[in-house]
N, CA, C and O of each residue as an XYZ file, in Angstrom:
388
protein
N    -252.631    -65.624     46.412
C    -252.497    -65.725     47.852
C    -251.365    -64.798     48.305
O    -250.261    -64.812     47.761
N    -251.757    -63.813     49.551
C    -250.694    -63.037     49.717
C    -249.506    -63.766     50.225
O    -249.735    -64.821     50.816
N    -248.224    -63.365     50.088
C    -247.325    -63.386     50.620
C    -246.566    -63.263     51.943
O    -246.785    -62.088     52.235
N    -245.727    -63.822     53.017
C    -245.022    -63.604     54.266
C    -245.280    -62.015     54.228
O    -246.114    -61.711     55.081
N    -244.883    -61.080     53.602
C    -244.591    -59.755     53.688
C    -245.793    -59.172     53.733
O    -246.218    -58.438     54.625
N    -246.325    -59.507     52.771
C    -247.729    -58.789     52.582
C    -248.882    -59.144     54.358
O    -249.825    -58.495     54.811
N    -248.311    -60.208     54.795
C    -249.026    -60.420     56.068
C    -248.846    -59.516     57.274
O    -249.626    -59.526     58.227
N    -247.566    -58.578     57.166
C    -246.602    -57.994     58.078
C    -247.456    -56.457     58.487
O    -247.727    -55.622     57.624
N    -247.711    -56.336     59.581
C    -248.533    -55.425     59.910
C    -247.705    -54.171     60.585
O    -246.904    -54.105     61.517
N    -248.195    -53.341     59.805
C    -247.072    -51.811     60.249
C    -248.081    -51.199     61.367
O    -249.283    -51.425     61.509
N    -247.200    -50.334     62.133
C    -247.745    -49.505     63.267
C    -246.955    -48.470     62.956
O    -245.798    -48.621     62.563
N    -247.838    -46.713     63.193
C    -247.200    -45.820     63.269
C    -246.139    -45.598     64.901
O    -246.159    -46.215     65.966
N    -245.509    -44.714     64.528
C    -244.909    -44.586     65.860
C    -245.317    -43.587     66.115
O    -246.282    -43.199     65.455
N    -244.828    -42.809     67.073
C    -244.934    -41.350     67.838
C    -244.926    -40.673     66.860
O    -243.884    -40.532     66.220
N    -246.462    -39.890     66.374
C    -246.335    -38.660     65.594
C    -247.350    -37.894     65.580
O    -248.380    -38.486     65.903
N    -247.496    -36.660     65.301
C    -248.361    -35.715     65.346
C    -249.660    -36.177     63.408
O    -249.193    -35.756     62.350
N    -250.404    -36.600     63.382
C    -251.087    -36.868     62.150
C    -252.020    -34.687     62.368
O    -252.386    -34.177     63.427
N    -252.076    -34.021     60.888
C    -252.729    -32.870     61.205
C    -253.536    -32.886     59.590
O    -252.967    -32.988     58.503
N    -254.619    -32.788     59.778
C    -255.969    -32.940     58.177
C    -255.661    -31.309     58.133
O    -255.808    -30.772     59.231
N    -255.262    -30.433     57.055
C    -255.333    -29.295     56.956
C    -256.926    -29.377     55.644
O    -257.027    -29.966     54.568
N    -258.090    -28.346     56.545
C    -259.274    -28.761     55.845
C    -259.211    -27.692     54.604
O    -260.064    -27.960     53.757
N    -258.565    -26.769     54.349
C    -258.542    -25.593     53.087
C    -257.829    -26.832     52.151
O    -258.231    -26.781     50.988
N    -257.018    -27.749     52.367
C    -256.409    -27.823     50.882
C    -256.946    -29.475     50.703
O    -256.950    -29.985     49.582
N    -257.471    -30.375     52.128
C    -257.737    -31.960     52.033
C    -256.325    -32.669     52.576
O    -256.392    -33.880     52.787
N    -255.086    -32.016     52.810
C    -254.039    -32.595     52.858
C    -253.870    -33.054     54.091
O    -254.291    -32.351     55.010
N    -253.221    -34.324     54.396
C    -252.872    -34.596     55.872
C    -251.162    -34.147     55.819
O    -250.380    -34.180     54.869
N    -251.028    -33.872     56.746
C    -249.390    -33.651     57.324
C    -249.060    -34.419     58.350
O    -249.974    -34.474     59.174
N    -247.855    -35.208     58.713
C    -246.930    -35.825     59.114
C    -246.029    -35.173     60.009
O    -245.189    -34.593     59.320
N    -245.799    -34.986     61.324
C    -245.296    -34.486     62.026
C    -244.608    -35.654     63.029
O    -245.221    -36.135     63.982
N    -243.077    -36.073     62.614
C    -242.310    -36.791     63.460
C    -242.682    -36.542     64.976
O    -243.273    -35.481     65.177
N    -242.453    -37.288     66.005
C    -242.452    -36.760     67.310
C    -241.454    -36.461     67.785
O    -241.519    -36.589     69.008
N    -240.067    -35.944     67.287
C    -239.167    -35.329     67.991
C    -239.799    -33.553     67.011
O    -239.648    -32.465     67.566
N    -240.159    -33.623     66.223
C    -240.695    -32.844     65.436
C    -239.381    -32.140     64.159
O    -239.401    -31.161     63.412
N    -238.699    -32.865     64.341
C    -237.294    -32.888     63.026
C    -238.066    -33.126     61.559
O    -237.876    -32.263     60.702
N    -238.884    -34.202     61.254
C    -240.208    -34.516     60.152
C    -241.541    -34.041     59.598
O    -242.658    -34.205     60.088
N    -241.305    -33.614     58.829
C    -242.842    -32.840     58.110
C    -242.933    -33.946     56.820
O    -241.952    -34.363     56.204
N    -244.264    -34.295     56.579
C    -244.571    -35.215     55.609
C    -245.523    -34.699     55.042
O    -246.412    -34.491     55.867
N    -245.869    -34.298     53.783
C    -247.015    -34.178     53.327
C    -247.855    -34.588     52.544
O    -247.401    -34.533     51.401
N    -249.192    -35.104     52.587
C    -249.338    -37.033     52.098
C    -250.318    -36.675     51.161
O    -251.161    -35.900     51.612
N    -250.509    -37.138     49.540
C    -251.644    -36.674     48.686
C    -252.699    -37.642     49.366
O    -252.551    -38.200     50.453
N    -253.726    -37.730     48.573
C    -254.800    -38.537     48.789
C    -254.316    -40.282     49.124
O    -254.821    -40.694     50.169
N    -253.657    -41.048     48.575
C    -254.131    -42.079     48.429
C    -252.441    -42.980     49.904
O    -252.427    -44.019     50.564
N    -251.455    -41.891     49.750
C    -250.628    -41.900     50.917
C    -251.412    -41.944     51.943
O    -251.625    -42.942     52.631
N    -252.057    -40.434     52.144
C    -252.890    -39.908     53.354
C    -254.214    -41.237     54.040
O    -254.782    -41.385     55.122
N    -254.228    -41.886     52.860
C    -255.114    -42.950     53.081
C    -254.854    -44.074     54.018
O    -255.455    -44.337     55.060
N    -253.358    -44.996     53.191
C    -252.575    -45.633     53.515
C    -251.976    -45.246     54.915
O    -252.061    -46.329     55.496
N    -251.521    -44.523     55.654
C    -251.206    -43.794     56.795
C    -252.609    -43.848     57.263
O    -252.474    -44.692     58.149
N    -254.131    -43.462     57.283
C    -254.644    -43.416     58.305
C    -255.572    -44.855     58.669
O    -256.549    -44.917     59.415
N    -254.881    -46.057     57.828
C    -255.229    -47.572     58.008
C    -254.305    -48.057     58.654
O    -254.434    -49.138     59.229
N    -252.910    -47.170     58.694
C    -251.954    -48.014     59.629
C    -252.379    -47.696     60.520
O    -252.506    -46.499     60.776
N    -252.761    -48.654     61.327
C    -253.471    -48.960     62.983
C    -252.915    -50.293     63.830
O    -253.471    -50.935     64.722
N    -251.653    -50.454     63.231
C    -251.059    -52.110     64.294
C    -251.740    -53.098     63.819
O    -251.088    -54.038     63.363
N    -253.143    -53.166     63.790
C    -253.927    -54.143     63.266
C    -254.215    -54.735     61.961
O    -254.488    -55.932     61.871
N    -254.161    -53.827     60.766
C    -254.346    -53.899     59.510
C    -253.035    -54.637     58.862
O    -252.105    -53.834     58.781
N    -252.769    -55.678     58.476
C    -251.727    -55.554     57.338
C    -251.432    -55.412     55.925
O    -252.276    -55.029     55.115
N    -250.377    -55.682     55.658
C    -250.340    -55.237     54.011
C    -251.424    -55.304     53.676
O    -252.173    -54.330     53.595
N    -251.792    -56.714     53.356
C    -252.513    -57.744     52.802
C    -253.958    -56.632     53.125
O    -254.471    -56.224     52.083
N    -254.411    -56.292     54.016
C    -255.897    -55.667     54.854
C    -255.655    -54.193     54.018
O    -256.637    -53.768     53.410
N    -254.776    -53.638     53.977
C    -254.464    -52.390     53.555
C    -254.827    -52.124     51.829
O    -255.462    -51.219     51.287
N    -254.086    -53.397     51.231
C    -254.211    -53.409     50.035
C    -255.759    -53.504     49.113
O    -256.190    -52.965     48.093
N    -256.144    -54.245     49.852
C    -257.725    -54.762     49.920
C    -258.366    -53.664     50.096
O    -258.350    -53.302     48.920
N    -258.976    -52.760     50.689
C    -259.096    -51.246     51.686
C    -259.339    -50.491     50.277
O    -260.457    -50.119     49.920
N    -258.057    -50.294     49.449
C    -257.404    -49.515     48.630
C    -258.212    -49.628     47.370
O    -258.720    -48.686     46.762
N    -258.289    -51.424     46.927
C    -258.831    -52.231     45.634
C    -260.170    -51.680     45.803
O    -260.779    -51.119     44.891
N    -260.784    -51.911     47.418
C    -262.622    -51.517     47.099
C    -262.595    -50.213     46.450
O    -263.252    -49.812     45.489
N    -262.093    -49.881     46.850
C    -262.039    -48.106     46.066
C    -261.214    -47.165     44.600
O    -261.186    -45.949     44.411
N    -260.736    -48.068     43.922
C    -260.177    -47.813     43.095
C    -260.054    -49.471     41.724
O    -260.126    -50.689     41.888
N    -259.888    -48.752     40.743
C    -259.941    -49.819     39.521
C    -258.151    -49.642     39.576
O    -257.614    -48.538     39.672
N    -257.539    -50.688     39.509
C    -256.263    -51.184     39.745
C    -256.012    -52.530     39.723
O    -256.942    -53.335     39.782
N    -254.806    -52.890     39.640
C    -254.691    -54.157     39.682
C    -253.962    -54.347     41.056
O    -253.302    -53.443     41.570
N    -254.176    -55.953     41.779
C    -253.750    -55.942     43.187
C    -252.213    -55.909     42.949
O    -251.457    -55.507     43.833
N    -251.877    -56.231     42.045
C    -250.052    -56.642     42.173
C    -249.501    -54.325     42.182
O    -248.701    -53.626     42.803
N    -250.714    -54.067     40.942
C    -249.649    -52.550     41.149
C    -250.296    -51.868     42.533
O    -249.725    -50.840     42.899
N    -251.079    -52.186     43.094
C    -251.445    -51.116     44.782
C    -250.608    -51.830     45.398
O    -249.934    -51.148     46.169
N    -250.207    -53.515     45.400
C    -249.104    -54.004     46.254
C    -247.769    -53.444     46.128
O    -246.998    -53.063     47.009
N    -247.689    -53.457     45.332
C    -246.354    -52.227     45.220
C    -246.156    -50.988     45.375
O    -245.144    -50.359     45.684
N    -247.505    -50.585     45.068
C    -247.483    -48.866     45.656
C    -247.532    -48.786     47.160
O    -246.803    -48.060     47.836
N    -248.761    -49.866     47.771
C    -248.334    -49.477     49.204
C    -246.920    -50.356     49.812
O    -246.737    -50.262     51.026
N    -246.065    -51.083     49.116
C    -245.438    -51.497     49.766
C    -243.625    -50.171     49.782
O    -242.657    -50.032     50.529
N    -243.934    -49.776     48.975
C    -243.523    -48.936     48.457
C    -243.311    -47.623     49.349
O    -242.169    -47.190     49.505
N    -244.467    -46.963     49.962
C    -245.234    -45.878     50.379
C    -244.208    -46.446     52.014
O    -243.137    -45.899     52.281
N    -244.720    -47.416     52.780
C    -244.371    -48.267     53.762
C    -243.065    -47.873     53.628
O    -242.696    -46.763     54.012
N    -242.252    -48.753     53.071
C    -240.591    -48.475     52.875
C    -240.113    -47.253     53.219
O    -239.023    -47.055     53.754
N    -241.084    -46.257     52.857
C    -240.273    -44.845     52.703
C    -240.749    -44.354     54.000
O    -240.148    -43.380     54.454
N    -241.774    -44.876     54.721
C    -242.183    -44.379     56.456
C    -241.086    -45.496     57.252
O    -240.879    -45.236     58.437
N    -240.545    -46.426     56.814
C    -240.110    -47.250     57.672
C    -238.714    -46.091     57.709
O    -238.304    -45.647     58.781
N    -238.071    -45.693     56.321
C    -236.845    -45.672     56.291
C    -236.715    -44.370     57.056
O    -235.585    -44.076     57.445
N    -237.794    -43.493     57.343
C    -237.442    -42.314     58.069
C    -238.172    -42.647     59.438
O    -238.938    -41.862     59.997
N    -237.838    -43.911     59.909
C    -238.475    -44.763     61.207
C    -239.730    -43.963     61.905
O    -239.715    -43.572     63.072
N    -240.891    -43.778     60.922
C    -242.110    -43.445     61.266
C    -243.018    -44.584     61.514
O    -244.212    -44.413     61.761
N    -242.423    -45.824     61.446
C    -243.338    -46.870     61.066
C    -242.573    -48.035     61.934
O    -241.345    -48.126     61.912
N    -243.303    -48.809     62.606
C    -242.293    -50.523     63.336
C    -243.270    -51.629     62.683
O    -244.452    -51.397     62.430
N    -242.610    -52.890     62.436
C    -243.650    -53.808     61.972
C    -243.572    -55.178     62.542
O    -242.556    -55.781     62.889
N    -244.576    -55.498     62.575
C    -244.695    -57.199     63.471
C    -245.703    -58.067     62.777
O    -246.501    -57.666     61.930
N    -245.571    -59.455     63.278
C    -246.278    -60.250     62.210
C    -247.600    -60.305     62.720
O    -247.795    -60.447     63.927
N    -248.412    -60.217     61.998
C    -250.206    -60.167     61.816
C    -250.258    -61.945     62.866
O    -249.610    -62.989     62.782
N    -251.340    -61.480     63.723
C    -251.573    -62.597     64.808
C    -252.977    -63.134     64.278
O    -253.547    -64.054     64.865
């Protein structure tokens, strides 16, 4: 059963999202534009499920249909992934309604 945290639903903030189609890569563009991010596949993923609506918990799930993993190591990878958009405040979070 997920956890308080894992219920916690992230929203992007103000940013430019850009799919560059020659290489598959998405890029990350802060909205003061100080931030360039550049996201492999499974980041780029995680980022285009953050929608306010999805939480951990919805995200992680998302991830499992599509990959052989175990839920505890994608819970940590995306919780992980999260941390590092929160800490360069690309990301706000509120509790899943």
């Amino acid at each position: 059963m997920p956890d308080a945290q894992e219920r916690r639903v992230p929203e992007r903030k103000v940013t430019v999202t850009h799919e560059v189609t020659d290489t598959d890569e998405v890029v990350i563009y802060d909205g003061s534009g100080s931030q360039l991010l550049v996201l492999n596949d499974i980041a780029a993923g995680i980022w285009l499920m953050i929608d306010g609506r999805r939480s951990i918990e919805d995200i992680t799930a998302e991830i499992l249909d599509h990959v052989d993993a175990e839920r505890e190591t994608v819970t940590r990878d995306v919780l992980a992934f999260l941390s590092q958009l929160e800490d360069r405040t690309l990301i706000t979070w509120h509790e899943a309604t």
